[in-house]
C-alpha positions in Angstrom: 33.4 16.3 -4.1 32.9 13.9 -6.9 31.2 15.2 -10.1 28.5 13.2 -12.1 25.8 13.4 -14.3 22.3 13.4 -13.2 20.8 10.4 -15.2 24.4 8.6 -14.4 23.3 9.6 -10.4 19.7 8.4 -11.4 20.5 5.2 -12.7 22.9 4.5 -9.0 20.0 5.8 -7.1 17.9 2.9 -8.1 20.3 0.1 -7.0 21.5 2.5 -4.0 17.5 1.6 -3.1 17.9 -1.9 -4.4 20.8 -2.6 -2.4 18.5 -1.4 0.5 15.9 -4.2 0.1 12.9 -1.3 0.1 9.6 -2.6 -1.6 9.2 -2.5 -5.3 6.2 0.0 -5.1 8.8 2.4 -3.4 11.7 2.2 -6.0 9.6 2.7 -8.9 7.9 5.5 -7.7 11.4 6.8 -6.3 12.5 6.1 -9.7 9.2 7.9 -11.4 10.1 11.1 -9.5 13.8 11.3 -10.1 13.4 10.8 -13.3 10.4 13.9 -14.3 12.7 16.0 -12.1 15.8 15.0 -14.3 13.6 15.9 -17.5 12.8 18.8 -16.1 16.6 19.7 -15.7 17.2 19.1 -19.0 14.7 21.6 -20.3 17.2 24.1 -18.8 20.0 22.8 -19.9 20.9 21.3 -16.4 23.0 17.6 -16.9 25.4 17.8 -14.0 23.8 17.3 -10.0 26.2 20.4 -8.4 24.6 22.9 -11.2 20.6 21.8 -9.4 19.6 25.1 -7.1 16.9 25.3 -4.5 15.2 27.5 -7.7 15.2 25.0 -9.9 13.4 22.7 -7.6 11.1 25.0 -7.0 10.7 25.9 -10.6 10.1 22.0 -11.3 7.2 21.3 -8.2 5.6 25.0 -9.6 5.3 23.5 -13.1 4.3 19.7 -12.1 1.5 22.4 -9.9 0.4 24.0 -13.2 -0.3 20.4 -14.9 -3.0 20.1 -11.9 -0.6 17.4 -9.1 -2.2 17.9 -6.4 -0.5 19.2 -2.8 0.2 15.6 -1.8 1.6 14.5 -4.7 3.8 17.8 -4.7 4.9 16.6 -1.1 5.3 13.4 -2.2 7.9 14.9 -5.3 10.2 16.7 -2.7 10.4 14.0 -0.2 11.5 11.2 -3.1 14.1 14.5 -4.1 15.3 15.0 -0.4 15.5 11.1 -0.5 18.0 11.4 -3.3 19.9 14.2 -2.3 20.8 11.9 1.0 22.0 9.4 -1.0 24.1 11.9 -3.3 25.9 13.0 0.2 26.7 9.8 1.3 28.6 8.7 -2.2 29.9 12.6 -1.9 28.5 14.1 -5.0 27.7 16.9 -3.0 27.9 19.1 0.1 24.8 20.7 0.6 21.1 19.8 -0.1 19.0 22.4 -1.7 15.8 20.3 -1.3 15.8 21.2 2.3 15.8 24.6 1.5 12.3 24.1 -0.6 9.0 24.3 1.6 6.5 21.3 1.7 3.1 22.3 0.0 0.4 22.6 2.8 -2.4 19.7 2.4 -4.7 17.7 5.0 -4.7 13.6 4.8 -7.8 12.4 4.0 -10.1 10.2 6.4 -9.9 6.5 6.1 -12.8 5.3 4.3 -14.8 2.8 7.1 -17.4 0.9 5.1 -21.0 0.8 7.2 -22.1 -2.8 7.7 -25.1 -2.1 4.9 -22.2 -1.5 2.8 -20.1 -4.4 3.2 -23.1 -6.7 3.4 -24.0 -5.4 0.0 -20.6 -6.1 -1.3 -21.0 -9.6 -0.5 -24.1 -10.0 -1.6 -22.9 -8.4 -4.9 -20.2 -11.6 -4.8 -21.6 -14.2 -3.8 -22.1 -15.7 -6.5 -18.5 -15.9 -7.8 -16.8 -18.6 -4.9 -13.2 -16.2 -5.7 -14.3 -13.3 -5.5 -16.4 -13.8 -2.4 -13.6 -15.4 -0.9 -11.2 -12.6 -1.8 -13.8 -10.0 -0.1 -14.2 -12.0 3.2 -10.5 -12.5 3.6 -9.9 -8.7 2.8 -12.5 -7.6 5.2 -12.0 -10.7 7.9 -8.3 -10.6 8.4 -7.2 -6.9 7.1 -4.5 -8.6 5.0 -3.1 -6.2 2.4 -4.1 -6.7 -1.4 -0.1 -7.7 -2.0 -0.3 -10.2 0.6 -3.7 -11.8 -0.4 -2.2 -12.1 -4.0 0.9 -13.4 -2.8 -0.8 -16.3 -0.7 -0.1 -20.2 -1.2 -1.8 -23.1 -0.9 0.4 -23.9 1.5 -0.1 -21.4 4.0 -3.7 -21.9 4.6 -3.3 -23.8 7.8 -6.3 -25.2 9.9 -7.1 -21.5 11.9 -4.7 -19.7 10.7 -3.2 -18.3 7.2 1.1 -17.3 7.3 1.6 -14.0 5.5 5.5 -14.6 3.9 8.3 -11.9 4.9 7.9 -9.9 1.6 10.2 -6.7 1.0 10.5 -5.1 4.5 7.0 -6.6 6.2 8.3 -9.6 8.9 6.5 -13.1 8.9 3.3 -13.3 10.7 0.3 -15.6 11.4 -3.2 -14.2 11.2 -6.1 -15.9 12.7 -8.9 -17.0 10.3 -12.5 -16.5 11.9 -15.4 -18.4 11.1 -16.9 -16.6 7.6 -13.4 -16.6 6.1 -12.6 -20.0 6.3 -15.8 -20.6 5.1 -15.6 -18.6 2.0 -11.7 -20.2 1.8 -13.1 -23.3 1.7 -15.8 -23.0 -0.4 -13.6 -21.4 -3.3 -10.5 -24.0 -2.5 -12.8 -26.7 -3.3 -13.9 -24.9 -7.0 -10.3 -23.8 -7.3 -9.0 -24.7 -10.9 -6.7 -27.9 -10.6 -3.7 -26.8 -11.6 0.1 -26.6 -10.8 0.5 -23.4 -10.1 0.3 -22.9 -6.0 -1.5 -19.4 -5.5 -4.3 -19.9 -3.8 -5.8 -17.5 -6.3 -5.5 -18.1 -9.4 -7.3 -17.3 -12.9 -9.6 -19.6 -14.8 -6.3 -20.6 -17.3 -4.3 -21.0 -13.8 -2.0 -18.1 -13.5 -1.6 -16.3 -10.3 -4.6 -13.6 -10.2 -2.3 -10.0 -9.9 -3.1 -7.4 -7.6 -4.4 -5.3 -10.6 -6.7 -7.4 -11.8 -8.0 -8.3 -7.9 -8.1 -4.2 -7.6 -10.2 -4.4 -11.0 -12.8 -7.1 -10.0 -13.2 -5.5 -6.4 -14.0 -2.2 -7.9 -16.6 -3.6 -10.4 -18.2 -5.1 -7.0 -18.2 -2.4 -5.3 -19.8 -0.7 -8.6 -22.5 -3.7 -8.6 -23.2 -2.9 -4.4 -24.0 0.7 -5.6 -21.0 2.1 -2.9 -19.5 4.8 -4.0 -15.8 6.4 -3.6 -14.6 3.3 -2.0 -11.5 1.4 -2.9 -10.2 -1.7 -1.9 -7.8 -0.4 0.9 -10.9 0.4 2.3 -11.8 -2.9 3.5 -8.2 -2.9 5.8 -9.7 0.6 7.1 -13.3 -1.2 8.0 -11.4 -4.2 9.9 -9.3 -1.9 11.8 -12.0 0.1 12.5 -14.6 -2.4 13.6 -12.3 -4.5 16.0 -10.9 -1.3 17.7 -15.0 0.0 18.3 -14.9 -3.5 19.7 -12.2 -3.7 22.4 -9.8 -5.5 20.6 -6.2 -4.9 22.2 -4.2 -2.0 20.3 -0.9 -4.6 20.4 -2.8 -7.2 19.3 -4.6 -6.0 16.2 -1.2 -4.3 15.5 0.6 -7.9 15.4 -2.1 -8.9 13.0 -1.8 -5.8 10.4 1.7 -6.3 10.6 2.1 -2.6 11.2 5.6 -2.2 12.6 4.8 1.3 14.6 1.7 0.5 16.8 1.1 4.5 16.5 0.1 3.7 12.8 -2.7 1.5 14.6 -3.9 4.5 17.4 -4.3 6.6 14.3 -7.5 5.1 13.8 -9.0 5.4 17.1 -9.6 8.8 16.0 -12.4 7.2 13.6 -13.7 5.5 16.3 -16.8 6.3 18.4 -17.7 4.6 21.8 -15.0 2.4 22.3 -15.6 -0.6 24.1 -12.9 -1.7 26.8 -9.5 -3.3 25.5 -10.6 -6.9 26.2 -12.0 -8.3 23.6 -11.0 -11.4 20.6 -11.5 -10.7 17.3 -15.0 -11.1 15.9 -16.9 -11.0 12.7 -18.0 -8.3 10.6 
C-alpha cells in the first residue's frame, strides 16, 4: 500500500475523472465534495488518506447536517466519497473503504414538475414578445433538449426538420425532429438574429454565445412574469416527456429523442402519467 496525502490524492482524483471523459458538471461537483471533506480532515488534524475512519466520515456528513444540507445532498456527499475511495483502491492507496461502512441518509426524490397547458401557454405568452426567448421556450418545451444542449447549438445544425444535438461529454450524437411551432419560433428569431461571426444559434445582443446561466436566468424571470410558481427550467423536459407518453408516443422512441441512454430513466415517468393512450402515436404539439 502506497501512502499519500489527501489534497496530493485530491488533486489525482480530478484528472483520474478527467482522464475518464465524465461531464464537467460531474468533476466539479466531485471536486466540491472532496475537497469540504478534505477540510474537514484537516480540522482534526487528518493529512494522510489511511489515517480517514468510517467515524470521521460520519463526523463530517453529521456536521455538513448541522449547517442545514439536506438528506439528498448528504447522499449525494458519500456517494462522491465512495466514488473516491474506488479510485484510491485502484492506484492502491488503500485496502479497505470505510465509506461503505457509513449508512446513506433516508430521503424521497421529489416529483417531476409537469407544467399544465394554462401554464405553459402563459409562459409563452409572457415571451412572445422577445423572438429568443420565445424561441428558446418552444424548443425547450417542443423537442425536450437539455438547457446544455440548446446552448451549445449551431447554426449549422438546424437542418430543414430536424436539429443534430453534438456528442458532448458522455451523451452520443442524435437527430431530433422539429415540429411545426418550433420551427416557427426558430425561424422567426434566426431571421432577427444579430449578424455576427460567432455560430451559436443563440447569441447575445453584443454576439457572444448566450450561457446556460444566463438562459436559466431569463427563463426564470418568465416564468416569474407567467405568475407559475416553483417551476424551473428542467421542468419544461419533464412536461415534453410527460405529454407525449399521455399521448402514445413509443417508450423507445421518445427515449432516442431525450437521448436517455437507459430507457428505464424514460418508464420512470409513466408513473406521472394518467390514461395513457396506446403506444402508437408521432410526436405532437404542446
Amino acid at each position: 500500500m502506497k501512502t499519500t496525502k489527501i489534497r496530493d490524492a485530491h488533486k489525482e482524483f480530478i484528472n483520474f475523472l478527467k482522464g475518464k471523459k465524465h461531464s464537467t458538471a460531474t468533476i466539479l461537483a466531485y471536486g466540491k465534495d472532496i475537497d469540504q471533506l478534505a477540510s474537514f480532515l484537516e480540522e482534526l488534524e487528518k493529512q494522510h488518506i489511511h489515517e480517514i475512519s468510517k467515524e470521521n466520515i460520519e463526523a463530517f456528513l453529521g456536521k455538513l447536517s448541522e449547517k442545514g444540507y439536506t438528506p439528498k445532498s448528504l447522499s449525494r456527499k458519500l456517494n462522491s466519497t465512495r466514488t473516491f475511495y474506488r479510485f484510491l483502491k485502484i492506484n492502491e492507496y488503500v485496502t479497505d473503504d470505510p465509506s461503505l461502512l457509513v449508512s446513506h441518509p433516508h430521503y424521497e426524490l421529489a416529483n417531476p414538475r409537469i407544467l399544465k397547458p394554462t401554464e405553459y401557454r402563459a409562459l409563452r405568452d409572457a415571451a412572445r414578445n422577445d423572438a429568443r426567448m420565445y424561441a428558446v421556450i418552444e424548443l425547450l418545451l417542443q423537442t425536450g433538449i437539455r438547457i446544455g444542449e440548446l446552448a451549445d447549438l449551431r447554426i449549422t445544425d438546424v437542418k430543414n426538420d430536424n436539429i443534430l444535438i453534438r456528442p458532448h461529454e458522455k451523451h452520443i450524437e442524435r437527430l431530433v425532429p422539429l415540429n411545426k411551432s418550433a420551427k416557427e419560433a426558430l425561424t422567426r428569431y434566426l431571421q432577427a438574429r444579430p449578424k455576427v461571426q460567432d455560430d451559436h444559434v443563440f447569441v447575445t445582443k453584443s454576439g457572444k454565445p448566450f450561457l446556460v446561466r444566463n438562459i436559466r436566468t431569463a427563463i426564470e424571470r418568465y416564468f416569474r412574469i407567467a405568475g407559475i410558481e416553483n417551476a424551473k427550467v428542467n421542468d419544461l423536459r419533464h412536461t415534453f416527456v410527460a405529454h407525449h407518453l399521455k399521448h402514445g408516443v413509443s417508450l423507445v422512441l421518445l427515449s432516442k429523442i431525450l437521448g436517455h441512454k437507459r430507457l428505464s430513466t424514460t418508464e420512470r415517468y409513466l408513473n406521472f402519467v394518467q390514461n395513457r393512450a396506446k403506444d402508437t402515436a408521432t410526436l405532437s404539439e404542446l
